[in-house]
KELO-939532 format. One record per atom (N, C-alpha, C): residue number from 1; atom name; x, y, z. Coordinates in Angstrom, 3 decimals, always signed. Layout:
<pts>
<pt i="NUM" at="CA" c1="X" c2="Y" c3="Z"/>
...
</pts>
This chain:
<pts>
<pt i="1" at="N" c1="+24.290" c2="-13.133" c3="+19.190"/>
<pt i="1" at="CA" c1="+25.161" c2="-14.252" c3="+18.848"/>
<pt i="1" at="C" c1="+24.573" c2="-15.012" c3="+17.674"/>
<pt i="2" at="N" c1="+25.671" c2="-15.542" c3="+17.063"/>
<pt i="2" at="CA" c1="+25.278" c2="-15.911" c3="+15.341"/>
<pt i="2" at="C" c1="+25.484" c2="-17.746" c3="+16.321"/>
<pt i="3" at="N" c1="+24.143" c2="-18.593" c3="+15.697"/>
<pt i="3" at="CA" c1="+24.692" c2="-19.983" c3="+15.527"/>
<pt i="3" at="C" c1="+25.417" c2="-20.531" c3="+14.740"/>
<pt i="4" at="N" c1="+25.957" c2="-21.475" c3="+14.727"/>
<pt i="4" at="CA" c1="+26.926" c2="-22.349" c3="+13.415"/>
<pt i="4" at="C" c1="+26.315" c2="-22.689" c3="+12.699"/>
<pt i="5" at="N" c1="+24.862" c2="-23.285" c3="+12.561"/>
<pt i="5" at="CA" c1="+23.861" c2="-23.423" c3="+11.829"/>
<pt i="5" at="C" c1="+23.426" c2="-22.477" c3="+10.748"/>
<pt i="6" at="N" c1="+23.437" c2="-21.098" c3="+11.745"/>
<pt i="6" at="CA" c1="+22.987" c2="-20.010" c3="+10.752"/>
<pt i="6" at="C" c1="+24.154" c2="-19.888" c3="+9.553"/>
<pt i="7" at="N" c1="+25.330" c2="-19.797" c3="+10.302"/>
<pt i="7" at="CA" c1="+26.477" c2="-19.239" c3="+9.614"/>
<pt i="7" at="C" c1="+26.873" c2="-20.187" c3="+8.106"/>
<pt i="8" at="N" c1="+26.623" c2="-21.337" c3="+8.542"/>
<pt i="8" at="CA" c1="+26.632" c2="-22.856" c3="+7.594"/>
<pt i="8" at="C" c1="+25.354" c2="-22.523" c3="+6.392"/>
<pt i="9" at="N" c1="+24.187" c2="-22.099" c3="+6.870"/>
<pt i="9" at="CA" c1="+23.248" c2="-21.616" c3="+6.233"/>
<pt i="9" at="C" c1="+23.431" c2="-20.536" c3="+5.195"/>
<pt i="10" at="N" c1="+23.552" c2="-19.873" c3="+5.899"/>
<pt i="10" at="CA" c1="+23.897" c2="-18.408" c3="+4.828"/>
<pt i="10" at="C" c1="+25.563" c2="-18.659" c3="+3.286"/>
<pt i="11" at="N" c1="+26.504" c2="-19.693" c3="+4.087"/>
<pt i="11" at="CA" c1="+27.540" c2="-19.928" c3="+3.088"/>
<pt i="11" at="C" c1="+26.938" c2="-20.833" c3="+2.204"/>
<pt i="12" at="N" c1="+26.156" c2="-21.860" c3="+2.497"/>
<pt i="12" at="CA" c1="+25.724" c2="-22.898" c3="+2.002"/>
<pt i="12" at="C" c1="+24.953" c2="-22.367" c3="+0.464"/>
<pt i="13" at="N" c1="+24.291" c2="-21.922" c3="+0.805"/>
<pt i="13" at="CA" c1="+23.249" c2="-20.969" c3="-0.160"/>
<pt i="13" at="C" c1="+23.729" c2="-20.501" c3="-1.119"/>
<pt i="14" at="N" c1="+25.056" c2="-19.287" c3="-0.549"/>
<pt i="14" at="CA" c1="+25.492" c2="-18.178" c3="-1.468"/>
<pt i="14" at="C" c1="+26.221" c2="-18.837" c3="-2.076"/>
<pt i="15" at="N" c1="+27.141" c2="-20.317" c3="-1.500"/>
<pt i="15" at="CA" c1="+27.971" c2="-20.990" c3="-2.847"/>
<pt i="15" at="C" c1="+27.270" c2="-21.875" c3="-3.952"/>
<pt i="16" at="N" c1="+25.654" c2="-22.172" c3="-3.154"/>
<pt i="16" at="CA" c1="+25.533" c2="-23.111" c3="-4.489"/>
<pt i="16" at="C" c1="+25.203" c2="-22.510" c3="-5.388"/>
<pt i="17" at="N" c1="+24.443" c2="-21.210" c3="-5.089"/>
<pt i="17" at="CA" c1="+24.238" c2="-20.128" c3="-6.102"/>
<pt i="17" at="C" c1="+25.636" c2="-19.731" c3="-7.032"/>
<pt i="18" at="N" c1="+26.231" c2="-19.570" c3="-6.396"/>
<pt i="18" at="CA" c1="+27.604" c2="-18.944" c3="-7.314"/>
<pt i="18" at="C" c1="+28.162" c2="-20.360" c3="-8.435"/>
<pt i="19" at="N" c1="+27.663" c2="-21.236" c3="-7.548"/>
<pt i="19" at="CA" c1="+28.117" c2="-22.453" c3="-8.722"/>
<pt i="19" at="C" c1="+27.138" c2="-22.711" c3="-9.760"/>
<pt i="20" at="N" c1="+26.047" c2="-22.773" c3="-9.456"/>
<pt i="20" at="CA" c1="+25.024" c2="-22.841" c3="-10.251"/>
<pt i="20" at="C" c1="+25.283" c2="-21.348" c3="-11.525"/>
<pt i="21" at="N" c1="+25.857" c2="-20.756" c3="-11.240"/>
<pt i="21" at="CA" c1="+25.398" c2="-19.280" c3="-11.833"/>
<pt i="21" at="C" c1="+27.267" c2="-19.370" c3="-12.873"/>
<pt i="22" at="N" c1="+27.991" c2="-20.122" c3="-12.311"/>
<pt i="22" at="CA" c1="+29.012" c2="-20.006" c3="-13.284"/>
<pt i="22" at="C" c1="+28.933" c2="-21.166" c3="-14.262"/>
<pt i="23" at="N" c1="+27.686" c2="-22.063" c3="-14.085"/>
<pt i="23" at="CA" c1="+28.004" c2="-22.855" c3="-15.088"/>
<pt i="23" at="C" c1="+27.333" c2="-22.020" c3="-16.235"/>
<pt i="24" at="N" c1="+26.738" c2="-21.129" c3="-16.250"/>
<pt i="24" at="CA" c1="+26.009" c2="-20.141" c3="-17.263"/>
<pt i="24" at="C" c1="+26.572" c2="-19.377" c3="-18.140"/>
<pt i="25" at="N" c1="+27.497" c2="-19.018" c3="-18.419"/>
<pt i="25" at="CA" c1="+28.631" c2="-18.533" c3="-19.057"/>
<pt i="25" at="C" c1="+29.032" c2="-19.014" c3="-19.184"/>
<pt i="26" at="N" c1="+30.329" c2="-18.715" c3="-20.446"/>
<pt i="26" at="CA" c1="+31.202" c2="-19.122" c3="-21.184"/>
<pt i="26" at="C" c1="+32.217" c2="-18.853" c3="-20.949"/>
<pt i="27" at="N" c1="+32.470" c2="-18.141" c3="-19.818"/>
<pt i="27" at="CA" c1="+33.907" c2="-18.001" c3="-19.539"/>
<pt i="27" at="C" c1="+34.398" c2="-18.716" c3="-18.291"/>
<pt i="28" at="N" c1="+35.537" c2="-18.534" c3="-17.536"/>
<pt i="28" at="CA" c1="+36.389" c2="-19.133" c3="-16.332"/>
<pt i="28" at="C" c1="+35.436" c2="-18.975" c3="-15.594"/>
<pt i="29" at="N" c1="+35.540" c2="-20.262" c3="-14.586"/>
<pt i="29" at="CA" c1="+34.258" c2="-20.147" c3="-13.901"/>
<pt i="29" at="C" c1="+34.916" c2="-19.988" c3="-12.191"/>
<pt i="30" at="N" c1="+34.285" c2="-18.793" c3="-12.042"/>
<pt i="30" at="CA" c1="+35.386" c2="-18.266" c3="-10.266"/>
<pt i="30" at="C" c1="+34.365" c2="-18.116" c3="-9.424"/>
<pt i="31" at="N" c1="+34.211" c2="-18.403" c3="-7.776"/>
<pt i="31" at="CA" c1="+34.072" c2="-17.748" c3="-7.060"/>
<pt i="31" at="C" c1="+34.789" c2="-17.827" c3="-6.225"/>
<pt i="32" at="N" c1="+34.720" c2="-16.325" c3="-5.169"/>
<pt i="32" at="CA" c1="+35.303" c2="-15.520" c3="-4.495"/>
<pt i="32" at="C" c1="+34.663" c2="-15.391" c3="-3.233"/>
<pt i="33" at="N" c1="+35.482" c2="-15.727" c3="-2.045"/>
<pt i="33" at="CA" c1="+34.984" c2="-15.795" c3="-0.664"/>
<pt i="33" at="C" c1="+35.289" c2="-14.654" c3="-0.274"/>
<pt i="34" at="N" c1="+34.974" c2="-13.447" c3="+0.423"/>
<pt i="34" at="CA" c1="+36.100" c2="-12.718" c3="+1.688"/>
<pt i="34" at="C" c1="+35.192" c2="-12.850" c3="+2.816"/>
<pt i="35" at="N" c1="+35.797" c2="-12.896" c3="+3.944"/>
<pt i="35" at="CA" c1="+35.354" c2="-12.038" c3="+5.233"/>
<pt i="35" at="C" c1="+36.207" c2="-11.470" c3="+5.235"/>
<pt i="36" at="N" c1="+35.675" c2="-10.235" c3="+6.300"/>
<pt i="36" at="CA" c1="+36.455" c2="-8.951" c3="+6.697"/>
<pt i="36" at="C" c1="+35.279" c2="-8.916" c3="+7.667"/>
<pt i="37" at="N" c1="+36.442" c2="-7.853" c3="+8.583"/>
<pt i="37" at="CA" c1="+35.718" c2="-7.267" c3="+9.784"/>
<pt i="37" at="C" c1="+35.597" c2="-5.592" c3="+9.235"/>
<pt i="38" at="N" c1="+34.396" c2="-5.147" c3="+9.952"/>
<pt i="38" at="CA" c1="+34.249" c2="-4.201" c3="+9.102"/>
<pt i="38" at="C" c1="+32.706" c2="-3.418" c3="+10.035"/>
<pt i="39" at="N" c1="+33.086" c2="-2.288" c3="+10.884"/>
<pt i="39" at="CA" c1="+32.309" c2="-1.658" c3="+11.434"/>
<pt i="39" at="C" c1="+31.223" c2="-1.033" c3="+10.455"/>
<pt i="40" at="N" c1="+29.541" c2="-0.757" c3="+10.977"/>
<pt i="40" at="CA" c1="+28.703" c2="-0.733" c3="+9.914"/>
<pt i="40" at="C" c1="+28.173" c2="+0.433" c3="+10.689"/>
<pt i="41" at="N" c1="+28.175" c2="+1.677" c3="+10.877"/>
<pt i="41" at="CA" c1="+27.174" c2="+2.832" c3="+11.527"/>
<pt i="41" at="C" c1="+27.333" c2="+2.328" c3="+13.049"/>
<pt i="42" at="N" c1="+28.882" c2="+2.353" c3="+12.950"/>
<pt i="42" at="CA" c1="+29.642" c2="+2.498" c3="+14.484"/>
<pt i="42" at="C" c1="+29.380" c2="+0.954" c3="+14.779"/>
<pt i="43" at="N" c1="+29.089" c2="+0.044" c3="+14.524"/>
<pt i="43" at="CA" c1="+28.910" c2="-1.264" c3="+15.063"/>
<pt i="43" at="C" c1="+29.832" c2="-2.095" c3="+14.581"/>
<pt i="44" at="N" c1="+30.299" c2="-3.058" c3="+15.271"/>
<pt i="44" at="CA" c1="+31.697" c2="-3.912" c3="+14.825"/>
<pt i="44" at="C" c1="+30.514" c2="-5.238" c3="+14.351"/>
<pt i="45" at="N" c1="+31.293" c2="-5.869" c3="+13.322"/>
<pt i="45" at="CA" c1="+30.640" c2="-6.595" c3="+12.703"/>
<pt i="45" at="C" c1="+31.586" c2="-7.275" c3="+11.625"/>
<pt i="46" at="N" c1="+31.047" c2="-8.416" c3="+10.790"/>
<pt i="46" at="CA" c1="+31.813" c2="-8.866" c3="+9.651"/>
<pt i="46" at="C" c1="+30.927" c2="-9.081" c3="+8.297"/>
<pt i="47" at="N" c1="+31.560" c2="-9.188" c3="+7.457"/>
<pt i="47" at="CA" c1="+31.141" c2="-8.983" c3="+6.053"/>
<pt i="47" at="C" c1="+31.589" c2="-10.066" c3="+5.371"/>
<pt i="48" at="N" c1="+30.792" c2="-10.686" c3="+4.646"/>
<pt i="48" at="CA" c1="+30.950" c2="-12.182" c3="+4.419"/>
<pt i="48" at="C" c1="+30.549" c2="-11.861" c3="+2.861"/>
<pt i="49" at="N" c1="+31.428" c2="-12.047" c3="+1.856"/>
<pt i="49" at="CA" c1="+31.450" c2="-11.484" c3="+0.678"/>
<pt i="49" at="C" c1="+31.613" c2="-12.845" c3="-0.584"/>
<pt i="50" at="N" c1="+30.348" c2="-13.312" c3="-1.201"/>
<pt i="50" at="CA" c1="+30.545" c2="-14.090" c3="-1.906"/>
<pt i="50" at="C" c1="+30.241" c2="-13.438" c3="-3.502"/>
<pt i="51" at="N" c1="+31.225" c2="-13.945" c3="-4.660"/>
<pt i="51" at="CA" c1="+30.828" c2="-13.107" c3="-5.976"/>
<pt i="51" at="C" c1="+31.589" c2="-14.239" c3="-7.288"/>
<pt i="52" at="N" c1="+30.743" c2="-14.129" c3="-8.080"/>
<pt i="52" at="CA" c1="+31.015" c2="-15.341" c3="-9.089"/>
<pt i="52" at="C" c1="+31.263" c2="-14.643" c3="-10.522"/>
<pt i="53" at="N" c1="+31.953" c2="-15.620" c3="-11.359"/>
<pt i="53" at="CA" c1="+31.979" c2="-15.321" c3="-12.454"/>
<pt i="53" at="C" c1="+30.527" c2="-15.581" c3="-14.076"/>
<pt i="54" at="N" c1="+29.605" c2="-16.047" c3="-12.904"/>
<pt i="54" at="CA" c1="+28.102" c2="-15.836" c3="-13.971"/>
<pt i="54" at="C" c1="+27.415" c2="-14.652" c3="-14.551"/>
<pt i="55" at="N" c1="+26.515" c2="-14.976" c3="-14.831"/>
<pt i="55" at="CA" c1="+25.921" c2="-13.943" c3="-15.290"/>
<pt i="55" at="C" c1="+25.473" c2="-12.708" c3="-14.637"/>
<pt i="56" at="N" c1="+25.552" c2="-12.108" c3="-13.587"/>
<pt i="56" at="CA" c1="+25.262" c2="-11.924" c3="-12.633"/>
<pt i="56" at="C" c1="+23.714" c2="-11.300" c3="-12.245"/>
<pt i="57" at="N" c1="+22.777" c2="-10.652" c3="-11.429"/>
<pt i="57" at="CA" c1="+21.623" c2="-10.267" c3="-11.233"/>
<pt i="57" at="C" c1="+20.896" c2="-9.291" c3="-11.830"/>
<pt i="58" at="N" c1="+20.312" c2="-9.286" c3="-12.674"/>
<pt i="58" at="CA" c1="+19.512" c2="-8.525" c3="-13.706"/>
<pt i="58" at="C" c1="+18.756" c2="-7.677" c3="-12.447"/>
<pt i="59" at="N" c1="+19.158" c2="-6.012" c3="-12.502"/>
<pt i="59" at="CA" c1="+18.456" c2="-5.164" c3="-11.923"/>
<pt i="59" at="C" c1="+17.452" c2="-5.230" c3="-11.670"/>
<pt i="60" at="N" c1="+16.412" c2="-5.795" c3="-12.394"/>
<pt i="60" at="CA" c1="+14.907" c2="-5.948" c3="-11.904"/>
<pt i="60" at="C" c1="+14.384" c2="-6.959" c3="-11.132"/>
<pt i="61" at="N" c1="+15.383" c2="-8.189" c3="-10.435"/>
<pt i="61" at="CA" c1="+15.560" c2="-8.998" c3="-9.738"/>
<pt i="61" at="C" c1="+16.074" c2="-8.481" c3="-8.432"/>
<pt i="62" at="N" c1="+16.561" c2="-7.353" c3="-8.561"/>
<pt i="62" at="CA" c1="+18.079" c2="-7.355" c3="-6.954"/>
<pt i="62" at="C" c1="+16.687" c2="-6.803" c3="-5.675"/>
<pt i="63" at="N" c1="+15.834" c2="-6.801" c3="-6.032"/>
<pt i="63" at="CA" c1="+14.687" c2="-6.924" c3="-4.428"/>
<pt i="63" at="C" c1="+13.833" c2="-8.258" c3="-4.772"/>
<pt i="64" at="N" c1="+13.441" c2="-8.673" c3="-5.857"/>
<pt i="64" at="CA" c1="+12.693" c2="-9.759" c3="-5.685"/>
<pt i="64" at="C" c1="+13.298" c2="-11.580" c3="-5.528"/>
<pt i="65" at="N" c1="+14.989" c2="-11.265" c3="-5.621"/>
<pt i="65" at="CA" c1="+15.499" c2="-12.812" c3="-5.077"/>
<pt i="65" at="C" c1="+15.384" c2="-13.067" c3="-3.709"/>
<pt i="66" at="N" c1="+14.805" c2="-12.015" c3="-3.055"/>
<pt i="66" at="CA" c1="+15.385" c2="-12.582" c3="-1.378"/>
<pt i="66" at="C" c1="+13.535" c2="-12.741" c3="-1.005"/>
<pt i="67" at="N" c1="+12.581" c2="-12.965" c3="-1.951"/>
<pt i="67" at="CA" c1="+11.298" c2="-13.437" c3="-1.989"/>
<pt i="67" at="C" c1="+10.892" c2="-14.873" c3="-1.446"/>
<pt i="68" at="N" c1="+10.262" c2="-15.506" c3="-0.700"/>
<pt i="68" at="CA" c1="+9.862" c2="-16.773" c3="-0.749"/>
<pt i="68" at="C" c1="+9.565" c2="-17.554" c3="-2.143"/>
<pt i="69" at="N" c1="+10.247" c2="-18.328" c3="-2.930"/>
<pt i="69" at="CA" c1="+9.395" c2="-19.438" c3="-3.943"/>
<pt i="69" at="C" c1="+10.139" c2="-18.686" c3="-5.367"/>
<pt i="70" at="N" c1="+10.627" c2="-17.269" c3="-5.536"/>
<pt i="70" at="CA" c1="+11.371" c2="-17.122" c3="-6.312"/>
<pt i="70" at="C" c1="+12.729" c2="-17.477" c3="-6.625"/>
<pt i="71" at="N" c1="+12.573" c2="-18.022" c3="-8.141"/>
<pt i="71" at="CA" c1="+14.220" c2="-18.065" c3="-8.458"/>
<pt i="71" at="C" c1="+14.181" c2="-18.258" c3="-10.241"/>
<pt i="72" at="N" c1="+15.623" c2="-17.284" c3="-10.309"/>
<pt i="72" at="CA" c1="+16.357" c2="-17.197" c3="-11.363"/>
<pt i="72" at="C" c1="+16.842" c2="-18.344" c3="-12.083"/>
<pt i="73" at="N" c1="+17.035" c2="-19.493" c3="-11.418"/>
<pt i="73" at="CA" c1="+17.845" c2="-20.646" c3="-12.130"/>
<pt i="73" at="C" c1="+16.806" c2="-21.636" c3="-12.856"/>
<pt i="74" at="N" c1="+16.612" c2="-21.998" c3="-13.967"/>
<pt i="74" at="CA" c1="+16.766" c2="-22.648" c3="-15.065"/>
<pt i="74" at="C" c1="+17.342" c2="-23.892" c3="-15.773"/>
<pt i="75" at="N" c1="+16.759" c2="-24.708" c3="-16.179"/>
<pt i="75" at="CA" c1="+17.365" c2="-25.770" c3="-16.555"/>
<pt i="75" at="C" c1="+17.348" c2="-25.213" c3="-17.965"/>
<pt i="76" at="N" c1="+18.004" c2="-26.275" c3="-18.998"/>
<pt i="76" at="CA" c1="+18.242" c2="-26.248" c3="-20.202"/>
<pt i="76" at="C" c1="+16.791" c2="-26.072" c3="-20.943"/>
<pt i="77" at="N" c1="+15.938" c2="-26.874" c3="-20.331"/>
<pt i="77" at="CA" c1="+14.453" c2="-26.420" c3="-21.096"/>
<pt i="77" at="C" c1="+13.634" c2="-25.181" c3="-20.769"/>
<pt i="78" at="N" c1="+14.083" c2="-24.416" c3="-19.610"/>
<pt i="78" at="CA" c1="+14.055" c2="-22.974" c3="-19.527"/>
<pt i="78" at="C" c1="+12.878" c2="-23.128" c3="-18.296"/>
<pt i="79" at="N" c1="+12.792" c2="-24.430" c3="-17.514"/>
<pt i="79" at="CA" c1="+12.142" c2="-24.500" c3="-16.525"/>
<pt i="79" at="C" c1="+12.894" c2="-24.402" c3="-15.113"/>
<pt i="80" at="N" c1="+11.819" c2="-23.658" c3="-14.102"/>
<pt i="80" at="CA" c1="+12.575" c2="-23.672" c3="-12.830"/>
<pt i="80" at="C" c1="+13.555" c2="-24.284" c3="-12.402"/>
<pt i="81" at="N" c1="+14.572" c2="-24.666" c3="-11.470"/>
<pt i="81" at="CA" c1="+14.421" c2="-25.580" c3="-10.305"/>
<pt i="81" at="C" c1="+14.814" c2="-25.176" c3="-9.438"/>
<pt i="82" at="N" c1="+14.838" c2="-25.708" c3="-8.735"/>
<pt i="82" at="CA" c1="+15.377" c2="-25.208" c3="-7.182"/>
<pt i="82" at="C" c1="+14.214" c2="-24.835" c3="-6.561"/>
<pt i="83" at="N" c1="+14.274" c2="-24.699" c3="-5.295"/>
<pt i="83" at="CA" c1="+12.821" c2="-23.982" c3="-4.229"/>
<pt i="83" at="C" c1="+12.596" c2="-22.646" c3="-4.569"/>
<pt i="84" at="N" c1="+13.850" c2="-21.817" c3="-4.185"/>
<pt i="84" at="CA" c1="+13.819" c2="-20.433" c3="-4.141"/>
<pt i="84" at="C" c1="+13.534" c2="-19.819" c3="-3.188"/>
<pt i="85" at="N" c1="+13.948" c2="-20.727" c3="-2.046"/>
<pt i="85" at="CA" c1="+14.390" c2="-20.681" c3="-1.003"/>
<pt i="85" at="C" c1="+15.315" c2="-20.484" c3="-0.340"/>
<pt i="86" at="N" c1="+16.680" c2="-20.182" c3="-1.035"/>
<pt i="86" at="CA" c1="+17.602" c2="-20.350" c3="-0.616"/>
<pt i="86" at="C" c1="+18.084" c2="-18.639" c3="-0.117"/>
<pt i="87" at="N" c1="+17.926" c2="-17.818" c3="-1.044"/>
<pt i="87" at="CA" c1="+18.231" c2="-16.294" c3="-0.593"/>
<pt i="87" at="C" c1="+17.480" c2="-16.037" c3="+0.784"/>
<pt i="88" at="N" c1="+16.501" c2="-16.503" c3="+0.387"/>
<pt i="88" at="CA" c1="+14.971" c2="-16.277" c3="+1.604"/>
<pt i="88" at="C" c1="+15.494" c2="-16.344" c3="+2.776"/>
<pt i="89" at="N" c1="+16.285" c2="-17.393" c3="+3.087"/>
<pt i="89" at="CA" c1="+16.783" c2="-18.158" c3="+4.278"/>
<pt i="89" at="C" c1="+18.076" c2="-17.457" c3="+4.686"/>
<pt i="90" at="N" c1="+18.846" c2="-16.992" c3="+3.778"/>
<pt i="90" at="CA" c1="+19.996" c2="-15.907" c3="+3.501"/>
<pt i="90" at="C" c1="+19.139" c2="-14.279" c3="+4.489"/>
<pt i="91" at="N" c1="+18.520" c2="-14.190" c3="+3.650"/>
<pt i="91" at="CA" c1="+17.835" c2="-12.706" c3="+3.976"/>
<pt i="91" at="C" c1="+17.239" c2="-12.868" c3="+5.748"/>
<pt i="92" at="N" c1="+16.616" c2="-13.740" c3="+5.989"/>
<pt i="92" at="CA" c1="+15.611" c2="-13.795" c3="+6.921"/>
<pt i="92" at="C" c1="+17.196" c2="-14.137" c3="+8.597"/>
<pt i="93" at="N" c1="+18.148" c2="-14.755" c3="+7.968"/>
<pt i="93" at="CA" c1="+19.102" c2="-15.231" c3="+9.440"/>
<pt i="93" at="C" c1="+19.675" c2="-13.398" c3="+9.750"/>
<pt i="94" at="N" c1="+20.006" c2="-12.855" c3="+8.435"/>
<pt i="94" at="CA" c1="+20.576" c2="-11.382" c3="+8.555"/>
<pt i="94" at="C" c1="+19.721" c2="-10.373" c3="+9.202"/>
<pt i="95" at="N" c1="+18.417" c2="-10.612" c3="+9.003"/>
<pt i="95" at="CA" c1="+17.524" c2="-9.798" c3="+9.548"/>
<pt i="95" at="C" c1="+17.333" c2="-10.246" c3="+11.174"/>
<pt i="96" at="N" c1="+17.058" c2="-11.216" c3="+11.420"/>
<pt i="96" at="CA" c1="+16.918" c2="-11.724" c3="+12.598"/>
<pt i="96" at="C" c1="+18.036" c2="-11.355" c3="+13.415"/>
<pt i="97" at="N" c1="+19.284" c2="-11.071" c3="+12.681"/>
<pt i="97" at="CA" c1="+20.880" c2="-10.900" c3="+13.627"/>
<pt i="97" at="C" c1="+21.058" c2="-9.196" c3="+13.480"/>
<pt i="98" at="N" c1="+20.027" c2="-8.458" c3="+12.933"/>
<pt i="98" at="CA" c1="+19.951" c2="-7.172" c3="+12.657"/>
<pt i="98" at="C" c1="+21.554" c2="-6.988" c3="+11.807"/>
<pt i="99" at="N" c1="+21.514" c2="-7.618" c3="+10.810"/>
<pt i="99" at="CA" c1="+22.232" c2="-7.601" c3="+9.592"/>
<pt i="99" at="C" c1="+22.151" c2="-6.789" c3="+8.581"/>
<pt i="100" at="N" c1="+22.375" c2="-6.888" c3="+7.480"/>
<pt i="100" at="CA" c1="+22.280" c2="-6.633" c3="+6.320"/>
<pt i="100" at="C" c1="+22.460" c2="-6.914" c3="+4.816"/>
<pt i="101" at="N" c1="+21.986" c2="-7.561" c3="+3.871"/>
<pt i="101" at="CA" c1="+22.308" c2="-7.714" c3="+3.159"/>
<pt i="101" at="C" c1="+22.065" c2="-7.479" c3="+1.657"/>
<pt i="102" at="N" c1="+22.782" c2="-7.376" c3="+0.961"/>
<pt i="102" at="CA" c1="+23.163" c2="-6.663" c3="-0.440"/>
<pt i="102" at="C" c1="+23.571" c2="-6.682" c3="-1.555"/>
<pt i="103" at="N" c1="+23.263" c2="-6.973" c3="-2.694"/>
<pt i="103" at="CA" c1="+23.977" c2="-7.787" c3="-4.279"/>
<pt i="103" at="C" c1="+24.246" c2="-6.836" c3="-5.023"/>
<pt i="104" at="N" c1="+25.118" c2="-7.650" c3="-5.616"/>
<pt i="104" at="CA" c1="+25.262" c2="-6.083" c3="-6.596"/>
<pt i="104" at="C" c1="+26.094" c2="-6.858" c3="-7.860"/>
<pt i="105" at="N" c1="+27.458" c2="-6.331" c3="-8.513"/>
<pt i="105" at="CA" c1="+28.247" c2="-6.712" c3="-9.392"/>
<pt i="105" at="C" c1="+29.494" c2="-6.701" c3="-8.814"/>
<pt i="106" at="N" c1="+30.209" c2="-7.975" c3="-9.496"/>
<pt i="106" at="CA" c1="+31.319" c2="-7.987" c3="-9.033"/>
<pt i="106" at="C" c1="+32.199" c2="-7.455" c3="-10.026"/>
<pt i="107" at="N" c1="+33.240" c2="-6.458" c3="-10.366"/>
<pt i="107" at="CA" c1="+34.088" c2="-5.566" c3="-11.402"/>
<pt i="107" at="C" c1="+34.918" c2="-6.729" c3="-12.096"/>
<pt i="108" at="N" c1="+35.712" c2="-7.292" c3="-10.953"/>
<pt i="108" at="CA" c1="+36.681" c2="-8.286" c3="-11.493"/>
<pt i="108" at="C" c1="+35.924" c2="-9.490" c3="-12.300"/>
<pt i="109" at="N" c1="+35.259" c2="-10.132" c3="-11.187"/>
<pt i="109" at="CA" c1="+34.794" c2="-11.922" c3="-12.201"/>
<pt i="109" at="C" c1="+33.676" c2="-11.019" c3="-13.292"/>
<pt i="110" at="N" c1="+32.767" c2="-10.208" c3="-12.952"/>
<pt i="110" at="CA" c1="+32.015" c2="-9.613" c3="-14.071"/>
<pt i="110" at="C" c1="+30.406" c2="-10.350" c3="-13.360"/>
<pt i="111" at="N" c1="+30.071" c2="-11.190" c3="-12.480"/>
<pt i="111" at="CA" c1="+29.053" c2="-11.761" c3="-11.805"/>
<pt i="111" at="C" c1="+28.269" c2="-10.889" c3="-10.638"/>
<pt i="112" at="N" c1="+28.132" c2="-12.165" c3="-9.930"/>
<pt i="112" at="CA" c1="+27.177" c2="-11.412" c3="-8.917"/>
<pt i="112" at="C" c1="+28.026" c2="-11.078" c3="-7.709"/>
<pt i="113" at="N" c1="+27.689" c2="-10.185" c3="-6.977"/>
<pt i="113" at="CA" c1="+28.477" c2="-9.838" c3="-5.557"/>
<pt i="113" at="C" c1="+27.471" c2="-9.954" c3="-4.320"/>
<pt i="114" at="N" c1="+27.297" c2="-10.822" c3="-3.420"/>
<pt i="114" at="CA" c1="+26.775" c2="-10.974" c3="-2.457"/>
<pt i="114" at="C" c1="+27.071" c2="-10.445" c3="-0.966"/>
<pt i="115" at="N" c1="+26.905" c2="-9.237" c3="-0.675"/>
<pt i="115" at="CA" c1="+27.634" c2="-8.939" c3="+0.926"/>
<pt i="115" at="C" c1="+26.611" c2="-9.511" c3="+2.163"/>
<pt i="116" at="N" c1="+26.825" c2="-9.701" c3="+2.850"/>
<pt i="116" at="CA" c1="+26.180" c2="-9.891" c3="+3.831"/>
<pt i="116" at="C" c1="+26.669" c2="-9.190" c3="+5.264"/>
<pt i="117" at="N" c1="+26.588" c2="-8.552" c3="+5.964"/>
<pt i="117" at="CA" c1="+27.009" c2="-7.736" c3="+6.752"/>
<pt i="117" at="C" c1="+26.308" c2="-8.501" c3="+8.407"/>
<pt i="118" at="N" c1="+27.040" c2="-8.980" c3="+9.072"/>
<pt i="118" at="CA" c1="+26.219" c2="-9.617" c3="+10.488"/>
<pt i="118" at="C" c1="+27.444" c2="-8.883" c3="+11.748"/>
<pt i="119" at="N" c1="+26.266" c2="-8.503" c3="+12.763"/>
<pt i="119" at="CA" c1="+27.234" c2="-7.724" c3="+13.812"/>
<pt i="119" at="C" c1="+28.119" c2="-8.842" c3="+14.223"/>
<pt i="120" at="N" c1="+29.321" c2="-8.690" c3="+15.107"/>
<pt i="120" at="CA" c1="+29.818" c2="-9.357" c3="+16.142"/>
<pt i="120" at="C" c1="+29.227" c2="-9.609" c3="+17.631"/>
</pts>
């Protein structure tokens, strides 16, 4: 069983990221919610699908964001901010719920695609 906490946790994260990440570009700035239900190697489960119109995750990042203390975001003077904590906390509720989760590109906005996969 998933808490409301967790569930609040894991959305919380993946939208401020997606907002943070569309103010970075120059174009329309979108993100995109789905759930779906969606069996994973015979297990019923749902898929919680967040994906933005930023820049999206530079390949040599897509294992080291879900790190403790790492992060991609940047201020205008090209310094950190944020904890980089926030995937961490993403990664660690999915694992604990024997989840899964996964980034990639989104085709349409041209950003990042966030799945997260948690049983029922």
């Amino acid at each position: 069983k998933i808490f409301e906490m967790d569930l609040e946790a894991i959305l919380l994260n993946l939208l401020k990221n997606a907002y943070h990440a569309c103010q970075q570009v120059a174009r329309t700035r979108q993100v995109k919610i789905i759930l779906a239900s969606e069996k994973l190697d015979g297990r019923a489960g749902y898929h919680i699908t967040v994906s933005d119109s930023g820049p999206g995750v530079a390949d040599e990042y897509t294992q080291k964001i879900w790190e403790p203390l790492f992060s991609t975001k940047m201020d205008r003077n090209g310094k950190q901010v944020g904890t980089g904590l926030g995937l961490t906390i993403v990664k660690s509720i999915a694992d604990e719920l024997k989840g899964v989760v996964s980034v990639g590109r989104d085709q349409a906005l041209k950003g990042a695609r966030f799945k997260i996969w948690l049983p029922s």
